[in-house]
C-alpha positions in Angstrom: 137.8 123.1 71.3 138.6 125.9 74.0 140.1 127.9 71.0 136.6 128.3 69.8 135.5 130.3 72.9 137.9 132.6 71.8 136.4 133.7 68.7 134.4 136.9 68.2 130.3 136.1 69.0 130.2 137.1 65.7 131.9 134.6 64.2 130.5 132.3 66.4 126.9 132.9 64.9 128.2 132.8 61.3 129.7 129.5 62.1 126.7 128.2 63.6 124.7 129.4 60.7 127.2 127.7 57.9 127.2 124.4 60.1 130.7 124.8 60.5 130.0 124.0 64.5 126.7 122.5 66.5 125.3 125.1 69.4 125.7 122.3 72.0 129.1 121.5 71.0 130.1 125.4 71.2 128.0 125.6 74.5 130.1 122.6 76.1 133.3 123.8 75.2 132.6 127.6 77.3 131.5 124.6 80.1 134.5 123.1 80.1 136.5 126.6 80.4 134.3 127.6 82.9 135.4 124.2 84.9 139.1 124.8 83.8 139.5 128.2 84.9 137.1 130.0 87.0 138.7 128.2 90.2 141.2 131.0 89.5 138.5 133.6 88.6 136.0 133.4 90.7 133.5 135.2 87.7 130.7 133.4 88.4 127.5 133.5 90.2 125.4 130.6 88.7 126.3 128.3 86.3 123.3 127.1 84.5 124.3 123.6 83.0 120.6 122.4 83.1 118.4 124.9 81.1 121.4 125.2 78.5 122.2 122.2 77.6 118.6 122.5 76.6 118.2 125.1 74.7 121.4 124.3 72.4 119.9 121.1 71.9 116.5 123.0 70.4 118.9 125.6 68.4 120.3 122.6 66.6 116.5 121.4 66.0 115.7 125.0 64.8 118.6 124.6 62.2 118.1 121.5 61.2 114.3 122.7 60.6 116.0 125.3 58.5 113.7 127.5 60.9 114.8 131.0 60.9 117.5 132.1 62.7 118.3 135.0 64.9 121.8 137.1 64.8 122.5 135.6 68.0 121.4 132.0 67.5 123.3 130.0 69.7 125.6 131.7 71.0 126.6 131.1 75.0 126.2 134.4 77.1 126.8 135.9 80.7 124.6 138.6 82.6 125.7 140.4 85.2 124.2 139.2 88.6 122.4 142.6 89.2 120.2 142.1 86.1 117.1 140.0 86.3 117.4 136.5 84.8 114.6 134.0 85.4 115.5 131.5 87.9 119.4 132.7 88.0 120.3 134.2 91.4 119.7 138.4 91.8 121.3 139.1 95.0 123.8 141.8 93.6 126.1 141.2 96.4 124.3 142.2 99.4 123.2 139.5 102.0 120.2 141.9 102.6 119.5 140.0 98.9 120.6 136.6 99.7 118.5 134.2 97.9 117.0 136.1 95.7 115.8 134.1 92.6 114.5 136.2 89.6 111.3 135.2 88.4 110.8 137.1 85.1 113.9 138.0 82.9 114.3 141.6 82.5 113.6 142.9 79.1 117.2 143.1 77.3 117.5 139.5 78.8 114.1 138.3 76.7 115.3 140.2 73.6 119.0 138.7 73.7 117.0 135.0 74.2 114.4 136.2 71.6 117.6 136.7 69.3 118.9 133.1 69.8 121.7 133.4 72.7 122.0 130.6 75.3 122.1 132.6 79.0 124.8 130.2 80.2 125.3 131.7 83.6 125.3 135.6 85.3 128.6 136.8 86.9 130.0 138.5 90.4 129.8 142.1 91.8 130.7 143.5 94.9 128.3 144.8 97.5 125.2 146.8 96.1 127.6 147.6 93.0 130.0 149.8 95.1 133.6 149.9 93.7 135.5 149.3 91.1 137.0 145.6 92.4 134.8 142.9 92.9 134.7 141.2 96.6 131.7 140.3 98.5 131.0 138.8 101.1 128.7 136.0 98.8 130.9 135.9 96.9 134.6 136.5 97.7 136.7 138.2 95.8 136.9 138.1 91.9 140.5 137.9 90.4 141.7 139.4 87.0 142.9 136.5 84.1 145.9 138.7 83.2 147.1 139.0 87.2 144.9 136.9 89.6 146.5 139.4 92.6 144.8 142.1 91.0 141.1 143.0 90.1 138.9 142.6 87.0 137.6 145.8 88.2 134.2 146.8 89.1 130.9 146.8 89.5 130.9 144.6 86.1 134.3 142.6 87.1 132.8 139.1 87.4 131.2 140.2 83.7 134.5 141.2 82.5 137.0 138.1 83.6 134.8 135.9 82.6 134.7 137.2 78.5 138.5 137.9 79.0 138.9 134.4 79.7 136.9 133.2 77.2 134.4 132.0 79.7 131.5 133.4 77.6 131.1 135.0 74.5 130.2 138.3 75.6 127.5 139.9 78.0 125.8 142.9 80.2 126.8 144.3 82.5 126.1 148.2 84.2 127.8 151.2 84.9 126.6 154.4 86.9 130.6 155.8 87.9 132.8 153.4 85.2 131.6 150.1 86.0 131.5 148.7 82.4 134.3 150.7 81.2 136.7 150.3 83.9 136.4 146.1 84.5 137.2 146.0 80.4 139.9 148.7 80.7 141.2 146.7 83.2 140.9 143.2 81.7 141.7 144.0 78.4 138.0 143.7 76.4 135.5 146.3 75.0 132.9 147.6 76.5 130.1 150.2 76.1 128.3 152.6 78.6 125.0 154.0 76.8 123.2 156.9 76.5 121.0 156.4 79.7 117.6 155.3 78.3 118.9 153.8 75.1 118.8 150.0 76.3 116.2 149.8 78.9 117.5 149.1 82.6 113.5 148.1 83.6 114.8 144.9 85.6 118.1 145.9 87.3 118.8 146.9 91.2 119.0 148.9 92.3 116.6 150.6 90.1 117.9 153.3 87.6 115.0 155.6 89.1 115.0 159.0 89.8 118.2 161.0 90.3 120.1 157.3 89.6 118.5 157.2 86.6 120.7 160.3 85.0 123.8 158.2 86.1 122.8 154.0 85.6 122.8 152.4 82.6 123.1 148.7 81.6 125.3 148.2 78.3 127.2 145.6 76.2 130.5 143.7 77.0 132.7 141.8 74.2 135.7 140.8 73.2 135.4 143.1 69.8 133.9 146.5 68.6 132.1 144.3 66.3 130.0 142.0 68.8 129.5 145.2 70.7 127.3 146.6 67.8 126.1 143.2 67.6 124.8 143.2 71.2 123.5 146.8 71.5 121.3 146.1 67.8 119.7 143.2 69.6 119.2 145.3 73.2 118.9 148.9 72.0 115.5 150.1 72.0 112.5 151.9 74.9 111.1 149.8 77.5 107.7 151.6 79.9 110.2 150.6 82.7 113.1 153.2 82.0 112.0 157.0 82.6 115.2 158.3 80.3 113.2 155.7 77.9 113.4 156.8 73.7 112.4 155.3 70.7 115.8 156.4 68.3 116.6 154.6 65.4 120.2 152.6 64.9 122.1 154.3 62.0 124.9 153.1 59.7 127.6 155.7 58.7 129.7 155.7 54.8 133.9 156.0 55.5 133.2 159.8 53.9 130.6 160.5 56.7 133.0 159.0 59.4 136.4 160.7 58.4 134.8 164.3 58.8 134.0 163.9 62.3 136.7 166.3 64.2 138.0 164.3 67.2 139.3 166.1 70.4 141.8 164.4 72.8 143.5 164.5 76.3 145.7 162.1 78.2 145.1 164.2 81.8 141.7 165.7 83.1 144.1 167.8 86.1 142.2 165.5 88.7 144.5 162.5 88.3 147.4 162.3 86.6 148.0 158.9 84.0 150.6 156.4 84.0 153.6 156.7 81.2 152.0 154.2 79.2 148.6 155.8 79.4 149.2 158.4 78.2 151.2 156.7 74.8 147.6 153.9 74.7 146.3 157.6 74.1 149.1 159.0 71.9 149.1 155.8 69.7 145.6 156.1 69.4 145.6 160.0 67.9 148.3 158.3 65.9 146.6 155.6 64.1 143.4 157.7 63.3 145.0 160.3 61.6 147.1 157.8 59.7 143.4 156.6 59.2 142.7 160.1 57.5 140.9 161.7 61.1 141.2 165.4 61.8 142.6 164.6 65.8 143.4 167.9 67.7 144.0 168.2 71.8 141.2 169.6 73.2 140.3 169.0 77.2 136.8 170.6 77.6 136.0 172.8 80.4 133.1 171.5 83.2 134.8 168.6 84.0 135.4 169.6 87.7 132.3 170.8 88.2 130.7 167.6 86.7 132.7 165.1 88.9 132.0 167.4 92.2 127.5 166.8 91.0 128.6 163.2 90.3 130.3 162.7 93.9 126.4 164.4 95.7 124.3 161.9 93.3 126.6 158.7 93.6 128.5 158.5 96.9 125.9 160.4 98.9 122.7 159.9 97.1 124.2 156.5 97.6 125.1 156.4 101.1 121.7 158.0 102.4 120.2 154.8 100.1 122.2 152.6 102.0 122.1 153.5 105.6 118.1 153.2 105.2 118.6 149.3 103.3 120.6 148.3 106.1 119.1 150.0 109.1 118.8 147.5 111.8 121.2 144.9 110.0 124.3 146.9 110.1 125.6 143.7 110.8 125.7 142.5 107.2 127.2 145.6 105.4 130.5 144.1 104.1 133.6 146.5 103.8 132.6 147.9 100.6 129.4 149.5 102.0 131.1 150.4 104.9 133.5 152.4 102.5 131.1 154.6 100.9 129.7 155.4 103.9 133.1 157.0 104.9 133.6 158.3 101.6 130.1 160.3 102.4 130.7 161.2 105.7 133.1 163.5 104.5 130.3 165.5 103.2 127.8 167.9 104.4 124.6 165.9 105.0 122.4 165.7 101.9 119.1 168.1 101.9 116.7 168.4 99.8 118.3 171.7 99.0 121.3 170.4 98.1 119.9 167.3 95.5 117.6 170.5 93.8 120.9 172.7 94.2 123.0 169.5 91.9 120.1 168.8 89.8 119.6 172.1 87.9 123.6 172.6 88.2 123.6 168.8 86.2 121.6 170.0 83.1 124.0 173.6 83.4 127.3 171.8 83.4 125.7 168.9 80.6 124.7 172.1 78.0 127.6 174.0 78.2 129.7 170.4 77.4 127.8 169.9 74.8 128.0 173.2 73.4 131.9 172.1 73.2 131.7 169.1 71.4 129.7 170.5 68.6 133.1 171.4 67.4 134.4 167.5 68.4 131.9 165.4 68.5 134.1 162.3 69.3 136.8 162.8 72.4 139.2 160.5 73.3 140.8 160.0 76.6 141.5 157.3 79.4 139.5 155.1 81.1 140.9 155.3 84.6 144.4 156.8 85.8 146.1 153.5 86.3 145.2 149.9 85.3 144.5 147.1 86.9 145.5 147.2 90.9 146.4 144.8 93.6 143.3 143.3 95.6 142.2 146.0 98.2 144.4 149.1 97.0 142.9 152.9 97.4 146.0 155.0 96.6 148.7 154.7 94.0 151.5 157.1 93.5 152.2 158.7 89.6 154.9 160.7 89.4 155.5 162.3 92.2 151.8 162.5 93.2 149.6 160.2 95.2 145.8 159.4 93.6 143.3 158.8 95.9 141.0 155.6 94.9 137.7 157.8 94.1 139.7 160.4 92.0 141.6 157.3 89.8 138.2 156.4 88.1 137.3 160.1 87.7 137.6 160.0 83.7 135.1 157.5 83.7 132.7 159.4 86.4 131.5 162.3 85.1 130.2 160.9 81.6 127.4 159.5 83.7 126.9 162.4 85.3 126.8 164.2 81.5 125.0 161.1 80.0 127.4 160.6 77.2 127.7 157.3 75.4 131.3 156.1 75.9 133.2 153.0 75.0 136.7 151.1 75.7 138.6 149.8 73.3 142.3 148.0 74.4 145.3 149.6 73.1 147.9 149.0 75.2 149.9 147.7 78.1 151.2 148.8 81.1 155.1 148.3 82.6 153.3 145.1 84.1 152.1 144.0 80.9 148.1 144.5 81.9 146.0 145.5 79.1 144.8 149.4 79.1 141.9 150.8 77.2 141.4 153.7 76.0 137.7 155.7 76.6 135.9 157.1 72.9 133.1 159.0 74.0 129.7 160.3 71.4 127.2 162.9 72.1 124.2 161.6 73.6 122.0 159.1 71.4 125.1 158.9 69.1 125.9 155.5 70.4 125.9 154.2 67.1 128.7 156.9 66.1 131.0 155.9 68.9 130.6 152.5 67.9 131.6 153.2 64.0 134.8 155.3 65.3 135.9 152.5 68.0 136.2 150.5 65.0 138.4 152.5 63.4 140.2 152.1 66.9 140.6 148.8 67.2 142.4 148.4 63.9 145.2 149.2 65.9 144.4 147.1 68.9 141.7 145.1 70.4 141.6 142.1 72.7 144.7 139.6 73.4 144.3 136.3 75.1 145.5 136.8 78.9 147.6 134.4 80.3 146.0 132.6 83.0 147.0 129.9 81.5 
């Protein structure tokens, strides 16, 4: 049976559908890997046995009542713990949140339920969502199912080992600096980071609001391209709770329609260099899609430096200012992490008012004159992150003969939330320690659906493996 919580979500549902499997048989069976093997992980905030068990036991009811079903029916899923989910546990790592029960689910919670998934648990982040490894200190620290010395990556890492493993089916998690794409880079799944304002984030903290809202979005996380699309259909739509909020359409794309999309490509933005076997993830990449009939030309756009320098103002010091006010008078809880970004910003001039109008009109400047560039490649690939997975508390790594600093790693995933591109990770490769890399396939914004149709194309020539925390 723990073969089964392998499959795709997709086939899951079809085999639910055909009677091939009962919900509460496939809901058991991610129990009893969650028993087996998150003693090594660590993924999990809440388990919710109870209310589960339940609802499986009405999904089989529903088909035996030959009720109508939804694309999701009965399938077992994870939310990440930053994400409202009625009576599961909201304290997205902070002990300013501890105890914090959700009372009402947030919106793309009731719409994956209203499709038929079982919520059988939410997952663990670090500290207010601050890095890209999870370790609290509610938590502890979350380990990675292909090296449990290393990290599953962050903010979304509890999300990511836990579909890795086969622990769940697939899930949400959220990403304002790489925090989908990096935690499935890293562990070796698919993920998708959103145009901001294309599944709502009413529901989440902190709150996508304001200048956050440009940078934090809440996407889908899978083992496949194909339960990706699955996910985002069921959660893709406005909410009155997200200000980036838009009612646009899902759209479906012939072969013809796909093949004359030009795609650009680089393995090295000049912040951070790549490992050796990122940079052939990405060569093998250009290489199966033009053996797929793709026109695939190098092409590294210009603005990214200014992008990731607007990025740093709104994240790490719109960020620290946040944080010094949530913990004045407790600085007694902040846990490393926070503590860390507060160095990181302390670097910095203090942040004016100036300064936040000053990166705000330089935002939309820097976003049109990238977007004037991709009318000519609408699709660019590149990597996820300079280096893949890393050893529990790392912050500098050496490539070549050059040392990357921890912030300036994660840099290829940065400043697409700061430009509001939908981008996605696909895995296509592995490094000299056998981890899994992913490479990054980035759209235009509110072409979500088009980066989805072309990481298909992708994954023919990769895609997930089982990791061997066996």
């Amino acid at each position: 049976m723990s073969t089964i919580t392998r499959f795709p979500a997709v086939k899951m549902a079809a085999m639910i559908r055909d009677r091939e499997i009962s919900v509460v048989e496939l809901v058991e069976a991610h129990f009893r890997e969650i028993r087996r093997l998150n003693g090594k992980l660590n993924a999990f905030v809440s388990i919710d046995e109870e209310r589960a068990r339940r609802q499986a036991k009405l999904a089989d009811d529903a088909i035996a009542a030959k009720a109508p079903l939804g694309p999701l029916h009965g399938v077992p899923i994870t939310i990440k713990s930053s994400i409202d989910v009625a009576g599961l546990a909201c304290e997205t790592g902070t002990r300013l949140r501890q105890g914090y029960v959700a009372e009402v689910d947030a919106p793309l919670v009731s719409r994956l339920k209203s499709a038929g998934a079982i919520v059988i648990g939410n997952t663990t982040v670090p500290e207010f969502l601050m890095a890209w490894e999870t370790d609290s200190a509610l938590y502890g620290r979350t380990n990675n199912p292909w090296d449990v010395a290393r990290t599953p990556g962050g903010s979304s890492g509890g999300e990511a080992a836990a579909i890795a493993a086969g622990c769940s089916a697939g899930g949400i998690g959220s990403d304002g600096g790489g925090s989908i794409r990096v935690p499935a880079h890293f562990s070796g799944i698919c993920g998708l980071k959103p145009t901001p304002g294309r599944i709502p984030a009413t529901g989440h903290f902190p709150a996508c609001l304001g200048p956050f809202a440009l940078l934090g979005v809440v996407g889908p996380m899978a083992r496949t391209i194909a339960d990706l699309a699955l996910l985002f259909g069921v959660i893709a739509g406005p909410d009155n709770g997200d200000p980036n909020a838009a009612p646009v359409p899902l759209r479906r794309f012939d072969r013809a329609t796909l093949l004359g999309t030009r795609i650009g490509y680089f393995e090295d933005n000049g912040r951070a260099p790549v490992t050796a076997e990122t940079r052939i993830a990405i060569q093998r990449t250009v290489q199966a899609l033009r053996d797929q009939g793709f026109t695939v030309e190098p092409f590294l756009p210009e603005g990214i430096d200014e992008a990731l320098r607007i990025w740093h103002v709104l994240f790490i010091d719109g960020a620290a200012t946040v944080l010094r006010q949530a913990y004045k008078g407790r600085e007694d809880d902040m846990y490393s992490i926070v503590r860390e970004i507060l160095r990181f910003s302390e670097q910095d001039p203090p942040l004016t008012a100036e300064m936040l109008f000053d990166v705000l009109f330089g935002r939309d400047i820097v976003r049109t004159k990238f977007l004037e560039q991709m009318e000519r490649y609408p699709i660019l690939l590149c990597p996820t992150s300079a280096i893949p997975a890393f050893r529990h508390g790392e912050r500098s790594w050496t490539i070549g003969n050059k040392t990357v600093q921890y912030l300036d790693a994660f840099s290829y995933s940065q400043c697409f939330n700061l430009l509001g591109n939908p981008a996605a990770v696909v895995p296509m490769g592995r490094s000299a320690e056998g981890l899994p890399i992913g490479v990054q396939i980035v759209g235009r914004p509110w072409e979500d659906d088009l980066v989805l149709a072309i990481s298909n194309f992708v994954e023919q020539a990769g895609g997930w493996k089982e990791p061997p925390i066996e």
